[in-house]
C-alpha positions as CSV (number, residue, x, y, z in Angstrom):
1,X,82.7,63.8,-8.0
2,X,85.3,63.8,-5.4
3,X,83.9,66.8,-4.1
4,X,80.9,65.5,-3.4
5,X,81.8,62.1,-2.6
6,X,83.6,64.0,0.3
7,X,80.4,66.1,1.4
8,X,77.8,62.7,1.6
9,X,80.8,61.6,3.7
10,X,80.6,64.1,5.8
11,X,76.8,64.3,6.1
12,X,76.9,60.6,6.9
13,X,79.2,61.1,9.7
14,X,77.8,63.8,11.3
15,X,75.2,63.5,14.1
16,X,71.9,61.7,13.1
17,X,68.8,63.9,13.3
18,X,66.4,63.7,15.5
19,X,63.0,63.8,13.6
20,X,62.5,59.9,13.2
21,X,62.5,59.2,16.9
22,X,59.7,61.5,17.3
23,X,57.7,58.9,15.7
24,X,58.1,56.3,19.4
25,X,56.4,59.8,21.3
26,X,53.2,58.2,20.7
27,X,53.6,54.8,21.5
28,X,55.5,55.7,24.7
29,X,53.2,58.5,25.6
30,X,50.7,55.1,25.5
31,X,52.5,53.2,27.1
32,X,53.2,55.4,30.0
33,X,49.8,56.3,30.4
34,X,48.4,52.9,30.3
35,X,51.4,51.1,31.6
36,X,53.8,52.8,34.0
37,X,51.8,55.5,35.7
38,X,49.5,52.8,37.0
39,X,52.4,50.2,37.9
40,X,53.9,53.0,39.8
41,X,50.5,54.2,41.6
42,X,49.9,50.5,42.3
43,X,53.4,50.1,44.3
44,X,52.7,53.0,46.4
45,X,49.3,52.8,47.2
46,X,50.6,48.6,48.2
47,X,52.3,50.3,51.0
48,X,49.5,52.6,52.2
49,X,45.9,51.4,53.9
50,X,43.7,53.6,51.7
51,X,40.2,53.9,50.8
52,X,38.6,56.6,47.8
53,X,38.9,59.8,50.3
54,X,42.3,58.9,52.2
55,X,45.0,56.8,52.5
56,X,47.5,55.8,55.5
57,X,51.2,55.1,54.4
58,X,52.0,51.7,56.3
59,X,54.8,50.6,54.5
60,X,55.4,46.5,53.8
61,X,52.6,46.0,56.4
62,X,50.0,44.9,53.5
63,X,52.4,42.6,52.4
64,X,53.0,40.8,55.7
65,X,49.7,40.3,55.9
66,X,49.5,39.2,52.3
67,X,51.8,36.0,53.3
68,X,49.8,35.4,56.8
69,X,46.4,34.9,55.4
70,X,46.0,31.1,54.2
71,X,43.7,32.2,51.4
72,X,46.4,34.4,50.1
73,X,48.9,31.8,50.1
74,X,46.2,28.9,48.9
75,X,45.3,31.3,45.9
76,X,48.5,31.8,44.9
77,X,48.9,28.4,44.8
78,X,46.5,27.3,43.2
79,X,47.4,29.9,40.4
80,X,50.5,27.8,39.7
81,X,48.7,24.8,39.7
82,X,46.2,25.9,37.2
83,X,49.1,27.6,35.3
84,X,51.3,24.7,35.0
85,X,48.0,22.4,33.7
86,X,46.4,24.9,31.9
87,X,49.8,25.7,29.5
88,X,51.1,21.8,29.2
89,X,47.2,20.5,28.0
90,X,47.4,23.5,25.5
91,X,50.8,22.7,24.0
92,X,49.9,18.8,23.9
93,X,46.8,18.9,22.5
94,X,48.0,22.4,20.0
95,X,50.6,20.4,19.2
96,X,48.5,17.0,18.5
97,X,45.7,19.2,16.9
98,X,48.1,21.0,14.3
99,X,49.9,17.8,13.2
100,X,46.6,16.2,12.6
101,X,45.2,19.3,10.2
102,X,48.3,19.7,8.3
103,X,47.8,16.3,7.8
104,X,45.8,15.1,4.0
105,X,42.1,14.8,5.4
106,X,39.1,15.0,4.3
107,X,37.3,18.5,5.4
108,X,40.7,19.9,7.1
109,X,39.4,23.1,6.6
110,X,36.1,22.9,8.4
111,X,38.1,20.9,11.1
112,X,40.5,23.9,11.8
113,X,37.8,26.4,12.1
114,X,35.8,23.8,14.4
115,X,38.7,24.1,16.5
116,X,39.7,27.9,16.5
117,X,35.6,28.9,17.4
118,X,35.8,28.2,21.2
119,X,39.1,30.9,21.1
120,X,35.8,33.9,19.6
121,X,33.5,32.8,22.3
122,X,33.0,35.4,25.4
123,X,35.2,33.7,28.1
124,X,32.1,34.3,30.5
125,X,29.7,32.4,27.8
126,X,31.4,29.6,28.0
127,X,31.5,29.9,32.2
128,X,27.6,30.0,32.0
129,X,27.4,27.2,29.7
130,X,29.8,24.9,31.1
131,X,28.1,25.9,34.3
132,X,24.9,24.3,33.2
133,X,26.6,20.8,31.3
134,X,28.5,20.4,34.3
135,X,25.2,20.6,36.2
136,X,25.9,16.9,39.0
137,X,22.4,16.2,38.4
138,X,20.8,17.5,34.9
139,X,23.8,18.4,33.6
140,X,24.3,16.8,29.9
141,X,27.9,15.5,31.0
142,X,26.5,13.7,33.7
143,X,23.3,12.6,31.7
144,X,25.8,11.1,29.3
145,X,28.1,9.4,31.9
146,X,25.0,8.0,33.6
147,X,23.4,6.5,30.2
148,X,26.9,4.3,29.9
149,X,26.6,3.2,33.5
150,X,29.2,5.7,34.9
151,X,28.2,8.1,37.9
152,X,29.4,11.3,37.1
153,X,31.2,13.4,40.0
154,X,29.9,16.8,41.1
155,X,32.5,18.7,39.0
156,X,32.1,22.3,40.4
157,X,30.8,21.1,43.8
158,X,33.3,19.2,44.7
159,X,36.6,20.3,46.2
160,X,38.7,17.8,44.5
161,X,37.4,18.0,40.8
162,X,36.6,21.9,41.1
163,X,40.0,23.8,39.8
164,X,40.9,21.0,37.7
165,X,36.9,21.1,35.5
166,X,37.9,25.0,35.2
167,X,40.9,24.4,34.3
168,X,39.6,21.8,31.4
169,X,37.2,24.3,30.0
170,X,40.2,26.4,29.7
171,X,42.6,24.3,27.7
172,X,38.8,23.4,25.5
173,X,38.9,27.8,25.1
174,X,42.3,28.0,24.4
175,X,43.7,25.0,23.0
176,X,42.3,26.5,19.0
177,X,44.6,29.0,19.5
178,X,48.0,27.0,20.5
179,X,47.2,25.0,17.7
180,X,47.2,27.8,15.0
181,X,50.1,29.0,16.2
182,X,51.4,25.2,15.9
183,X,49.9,25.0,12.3
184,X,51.6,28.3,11.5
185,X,54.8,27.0,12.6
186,X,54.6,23.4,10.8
187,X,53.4,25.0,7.6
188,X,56.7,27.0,7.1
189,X,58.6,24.3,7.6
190,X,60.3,23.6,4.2
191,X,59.0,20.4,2.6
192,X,62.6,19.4,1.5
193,X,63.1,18.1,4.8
194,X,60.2,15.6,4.8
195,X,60.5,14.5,1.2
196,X,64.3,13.7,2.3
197,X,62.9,12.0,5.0
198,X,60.6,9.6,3.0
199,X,63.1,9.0,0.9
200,X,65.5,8.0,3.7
201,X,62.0,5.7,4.5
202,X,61.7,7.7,7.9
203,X,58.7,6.5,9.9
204,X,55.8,9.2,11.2
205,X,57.3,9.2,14.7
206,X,60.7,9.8,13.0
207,X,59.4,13.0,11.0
208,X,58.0,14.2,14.5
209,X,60.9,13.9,16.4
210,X,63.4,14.6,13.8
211,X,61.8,17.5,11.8
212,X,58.5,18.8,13.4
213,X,59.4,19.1,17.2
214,X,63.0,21.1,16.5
215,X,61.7,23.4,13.8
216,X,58.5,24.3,15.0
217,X,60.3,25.0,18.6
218,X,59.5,28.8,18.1
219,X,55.4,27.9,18.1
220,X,56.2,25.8,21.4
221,X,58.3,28.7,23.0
222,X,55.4,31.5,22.1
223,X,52.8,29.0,23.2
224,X,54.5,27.8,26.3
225,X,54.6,31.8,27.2
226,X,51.0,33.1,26.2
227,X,49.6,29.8,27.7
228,X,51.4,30.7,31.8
229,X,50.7,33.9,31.5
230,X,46.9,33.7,30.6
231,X,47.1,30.7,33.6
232,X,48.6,32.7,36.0
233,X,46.7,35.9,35.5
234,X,43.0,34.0,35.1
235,X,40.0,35.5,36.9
236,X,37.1,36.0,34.3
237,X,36.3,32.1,34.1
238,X,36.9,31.1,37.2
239,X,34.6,33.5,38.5
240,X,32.1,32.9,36.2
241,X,32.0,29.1,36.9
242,X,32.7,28.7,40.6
243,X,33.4,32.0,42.4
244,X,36.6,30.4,43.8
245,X,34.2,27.9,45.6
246,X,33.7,24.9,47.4
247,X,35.3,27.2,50.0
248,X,38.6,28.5,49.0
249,X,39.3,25.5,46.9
250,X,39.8,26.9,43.6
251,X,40.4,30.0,44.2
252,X,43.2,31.7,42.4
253,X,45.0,35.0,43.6
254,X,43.5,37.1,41.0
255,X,39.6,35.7,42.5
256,X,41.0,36.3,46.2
257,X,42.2,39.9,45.1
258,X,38.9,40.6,43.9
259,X,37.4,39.4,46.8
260,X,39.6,41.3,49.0
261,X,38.3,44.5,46.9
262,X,35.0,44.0,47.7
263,X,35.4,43.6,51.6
264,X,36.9,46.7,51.1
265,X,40.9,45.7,51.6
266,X,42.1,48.2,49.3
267,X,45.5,48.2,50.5
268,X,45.7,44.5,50.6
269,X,44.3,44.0,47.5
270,X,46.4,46.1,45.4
271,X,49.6,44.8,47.6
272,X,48.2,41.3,46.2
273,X,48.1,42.9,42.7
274,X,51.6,43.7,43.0
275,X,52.7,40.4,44.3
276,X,50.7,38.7,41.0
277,X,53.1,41.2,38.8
278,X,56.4,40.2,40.3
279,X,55.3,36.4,40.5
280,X,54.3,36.5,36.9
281,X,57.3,38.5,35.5
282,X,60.0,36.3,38.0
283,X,58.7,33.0,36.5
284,X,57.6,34.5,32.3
285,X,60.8,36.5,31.6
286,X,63.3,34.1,32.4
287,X,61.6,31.3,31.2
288,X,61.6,33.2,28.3
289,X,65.1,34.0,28.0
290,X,66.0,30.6,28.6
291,X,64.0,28.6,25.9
292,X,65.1,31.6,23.1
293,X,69.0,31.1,24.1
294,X,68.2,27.2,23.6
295,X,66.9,28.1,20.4
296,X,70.0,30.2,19.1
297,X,71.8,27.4,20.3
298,X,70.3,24.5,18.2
């Protein structure tokens, strides 16, 4: 028995073999393919001026130009405008939304499905249809403002209600899909806490702010972080419902790369690309550092 005791020892301390890792080849095969050859393609061909036949090493040149043209620098803000709205509405309302289906009410079932369907829609469905309700003259939205004795603005024409409509019909997409994650994270909440709390006679505000908003913190940090990053990488409805227009005003820099592809900036484009990675990792990953150490810490 000592014997071999002494030779499971020794196989334990021996080097580990190698077979399970080969198990990650195809994942990382994957995710080089789909991930790093591209990212690395990208940052040289940002510092060339190329077309499909040739290309012209220029080095930071496409990005100095990147920072010199005001609908660059306008998209790109704009992007952190609609990112910043876009993320808080969902995590309000998601938040709002879950509280109100966990909730005893009649038909809570049929509620949380009316609210998830928007999030199974095509993205550029709901463009086109939003397209048509937000119509300044025969649009339903406007029909409706107009019967209550409200004139309705032109909410796509105009430059100052333009980004912020899109934006709206994002948080209406999205906001089904903050709030299951929100629902998830209330429902696994153990139910010792709240029947403490009513016996303590702790009001509904109390039970928020004492039980609901610190336990389900992991729902807000995963929503805070899909919610920016889908704001700052948005193209597909924004193009769909306005093209970037009136003008440049609500273009975002994903519409303005676009744009710049088909004028044929290749060079400038991708640089742009490029610039829309670093932004979004430079503002996502630490933001997501920090709200996971303030988790541990609570």
């Amino acid at each position: 028995m000592v014997a071999a005791g002494a030779r499971a020892a020794h196989r334990g301390s021996g080097p580990s073999s190698p077979y399970p890792h080969w198990f990650y080849a195809p994942a990382a095969v994957v995710f080089g393919v789909l991930f790093l050859v591209p990212t690395v393609l990208a940052l040289y061909f940002s510092l060339t001026r190329w077309s499909i036949f040739s290309s012209e090493f220029i080095g930071f040149g496409n990005y100095a130009q990147f920072f010199q043209e005001p609908a660059l620098v306008s998209g790109l803000w704009h992007t952190m405008v609609y990112a910043v709205v876009t993320s808080g509405l969902k995590v309000v309302l998601g938040m709002a939304l879950a509280i109100l289906l966990t909730s005893q009410i009649v038909a809570r079932g049929y509620l949380r499905s009316v609210v998830f369907f928007p999030v199974l829609v095509s993205t550029i469905g709901v463009g086109l249809t939003f397209v048509v309700l937000m119509n300044p003259e025969r649009g339903l939205i406007n029909q409706a403002l107009g019967a209550v004795g409200v004139d309705g603005p032109g909410w796509l024409t105009d430059p100052s209600y333009a980004l912020l409509s899109v934006a709206l019909v994002d948080v209406w997409k999205g906001v089904g899909l903050a709030t299951l994650i929100y629902i998830a994270g209330i429902v696994s909440i153990p139910q010792e806490y709240f029947e403490a709390a009513k016996v303590d006679g702790a009001s509904a505000w109390q039970n928020f702010k004492k039980i609901i908003l610190p336990l389900a913190r992991p729902a807000t940090v995963t929503v805070v972080i899909l919610s920016l990053i889908g704001g700052l990488r948005s193209f597909d409805l924004i193009w769909a419902m306005t093209r970037g227009g009136p003008g440049f005003t609500s273009d975002v820099i994903a519409s303005v790369i676009y744009k710049q592809y088909q004028a044929g900036f290749y060079g400038l484009s991708t640089a742009g690309n490029v610039v829309l990675f670093v932004v979004v990792t430079a503002i996502v990953f630490p933001l997501w550092r920090f709200l996971n150490r303030k988790e541990v810490e609570m």
